[in-house]
C-alpha positions, 0 to 999 in steps of 0.5 A, a space after each residue: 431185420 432181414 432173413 440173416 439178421 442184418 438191419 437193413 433199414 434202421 428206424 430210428 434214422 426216420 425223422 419225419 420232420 425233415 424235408 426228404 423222405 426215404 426211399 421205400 425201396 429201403 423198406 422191402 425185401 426179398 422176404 416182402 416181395 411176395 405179395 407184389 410178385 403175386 400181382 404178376 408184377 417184376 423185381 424191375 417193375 416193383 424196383 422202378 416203382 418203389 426208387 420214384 418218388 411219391 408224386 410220380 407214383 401214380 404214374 406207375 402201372 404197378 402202383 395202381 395195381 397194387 393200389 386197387 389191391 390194397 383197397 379191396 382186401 378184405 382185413 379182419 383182426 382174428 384175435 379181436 374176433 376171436 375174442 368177441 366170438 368167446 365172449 358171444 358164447 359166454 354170455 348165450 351159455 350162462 342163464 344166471 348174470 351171478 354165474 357169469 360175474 364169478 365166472 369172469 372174477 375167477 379168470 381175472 383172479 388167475 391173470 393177475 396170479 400168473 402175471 405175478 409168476 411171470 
């Protein structure tokens, strides 16, 4: 959706057995533009680009860019870190492996609990 709401690409009308595929223009925005104006490119360049289709890119000067960026950013999933990162903690905390099972049933014991709630 874009910024006031409006649908502006539906996915439900992306059928990926038919022979044509929709353009990716379809798919940005004003709101989405960022990252590519951030790599010095134009609305007209990223426009030309994007109306092309996917053969032709590599022809584009923007694609190999943004292309070069897409391959070396670096992604890290937080939440799954963060959650390796607790449990790390966790286990270097307790000594005993009895303190640790009780410890780990008593929070499964409240998630079940609050899922009842909820």
């Amino acid at each position: 959706k874009t910024y006031d709401g409006k649908s502006k690409f539906e996915l439900e009308t992306l059928d990926f057995e038919k022979e044509t595929v929709p353009s990716m223009a379809n798919l940005v925005d004003n709101l989405s533009t960022f990252i590519f104006l951030s790599l010095g490119m134009t609305n007209q360049n990223l426009s030309d680009w994007l109306v092309l289709p996917e053969q032709f890119w590599s022809a584009q000067s923007c694609f190999r860019a943004f292309k070069i960026f897409a391959e070396n950013l670096a992604v890290v999933n937080d939440n799954a870190e963060r959650s390796v990162g607790m449990m790390q903690q966790f286990i270097h905390r307790d000594k005993l492996e009895e303190q640790k099972q009780n410890c780990l049933k008593a929070v499964n014991l409240q998630r079940n609990l609050s899922r009842k709630e909820g």
